[in-house]
C-alpha positions as CSV (number, residue, x, y, z in Angstrom):
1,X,49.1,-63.0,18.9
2,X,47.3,-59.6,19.4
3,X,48.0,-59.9,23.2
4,X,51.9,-60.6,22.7
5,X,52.1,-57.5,20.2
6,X,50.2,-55.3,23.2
7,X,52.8,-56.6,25.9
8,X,55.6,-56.3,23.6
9,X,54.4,-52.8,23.0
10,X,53.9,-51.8,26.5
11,X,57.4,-52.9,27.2
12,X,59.1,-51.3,25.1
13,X,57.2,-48.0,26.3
14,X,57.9,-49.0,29.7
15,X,61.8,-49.4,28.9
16,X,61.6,-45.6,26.9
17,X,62.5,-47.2,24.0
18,X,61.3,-45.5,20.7
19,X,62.4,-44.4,17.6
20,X,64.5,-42.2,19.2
21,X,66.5,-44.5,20.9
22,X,69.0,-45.1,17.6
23,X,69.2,-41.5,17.1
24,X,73.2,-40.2,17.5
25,X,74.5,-36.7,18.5
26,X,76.9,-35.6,15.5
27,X,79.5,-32.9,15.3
28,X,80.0,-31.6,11.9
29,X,82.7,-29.2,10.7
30,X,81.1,-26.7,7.3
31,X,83.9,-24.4,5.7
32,X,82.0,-21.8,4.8
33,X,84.5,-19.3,2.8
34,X,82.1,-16.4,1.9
35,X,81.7,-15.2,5.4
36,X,83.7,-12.1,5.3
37,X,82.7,-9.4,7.6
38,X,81.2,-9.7,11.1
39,X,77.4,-10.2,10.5
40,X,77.9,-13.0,8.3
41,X,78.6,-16.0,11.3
42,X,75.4,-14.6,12.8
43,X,73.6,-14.8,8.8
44,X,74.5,-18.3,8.9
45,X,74.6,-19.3,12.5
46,X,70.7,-18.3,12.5
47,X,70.0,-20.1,9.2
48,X,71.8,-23.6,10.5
49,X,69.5,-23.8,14.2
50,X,66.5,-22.9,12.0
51,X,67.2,-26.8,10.6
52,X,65.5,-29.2,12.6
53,X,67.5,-31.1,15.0
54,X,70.2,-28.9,15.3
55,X,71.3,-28.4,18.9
56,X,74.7,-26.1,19.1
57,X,76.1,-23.9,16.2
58,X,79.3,-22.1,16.8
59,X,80.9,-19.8,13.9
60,X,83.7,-18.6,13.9
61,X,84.5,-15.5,11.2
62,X,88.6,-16.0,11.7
63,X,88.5,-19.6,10.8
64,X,85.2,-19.1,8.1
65,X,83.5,-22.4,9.7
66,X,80.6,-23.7,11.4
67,X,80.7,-26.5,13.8
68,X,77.5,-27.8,14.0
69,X,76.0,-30.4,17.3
70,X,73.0,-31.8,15.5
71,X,70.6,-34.8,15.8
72,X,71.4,-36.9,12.6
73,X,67.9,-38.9,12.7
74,X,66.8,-35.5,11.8
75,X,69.1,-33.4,10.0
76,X,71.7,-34.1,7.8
77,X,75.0,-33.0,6.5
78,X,73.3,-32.1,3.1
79,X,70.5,-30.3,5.4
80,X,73.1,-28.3,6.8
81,X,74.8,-27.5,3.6
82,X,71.9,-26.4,2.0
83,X,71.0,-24.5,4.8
84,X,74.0,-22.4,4.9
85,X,74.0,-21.8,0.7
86,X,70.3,-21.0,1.3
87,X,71.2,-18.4,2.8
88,X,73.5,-16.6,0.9
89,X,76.8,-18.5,2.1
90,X,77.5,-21.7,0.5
91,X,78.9,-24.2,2.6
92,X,80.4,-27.6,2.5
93,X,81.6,-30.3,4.9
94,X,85.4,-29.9,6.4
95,X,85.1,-32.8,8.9
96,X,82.2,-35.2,10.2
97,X,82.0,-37.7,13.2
């Protein structure tokens, strides 16, 4: 039993299989309404990458949004949110895939 659990084990290692592997890439879409002057994108652009797993922020001050490339076996959309209100600019979801 121990041996099948060991070659089972090194399989899986060998194949790069880990818990990793069911992780998916997600875009997310955050209105966030209180940006309004030109330092505010970078305010909250710098406060969404500081969450782990985030990949890609873009913000854009003319649409008052935040699309968000993020790893969703480690961040979340309520992650982001809170993120974003953390720091001064409360946000919430606009779209999700």
């Amino acid at each position: 039993m121990l041996k099948s659990i060991r070659v089972l084990a090194l399989v899986l290692a060998a194949a790069g299989i880990s818990s990793t592997a069911f992780a998916a890439v997600q875009i997310a879409t955050l209105a966030v309404p209180g940006m309004n002057c030109s330092s505010c994108p970078i305010t909250v652009k710098r406060a969404l990458m500081k969450v782990d797993g985030v990949k890609e922020v873009k913000t854009s001050f003319e649409q008052r949004e935040a699309v968000v490339t993020f790893d969703n076996s480690k961040a979340s959309l309520e992650k982001l949110s809170a993120a974003s209100t953390n720091a001064g600019y409360p946000a919430t979801v606009k779209a999700a895939n």
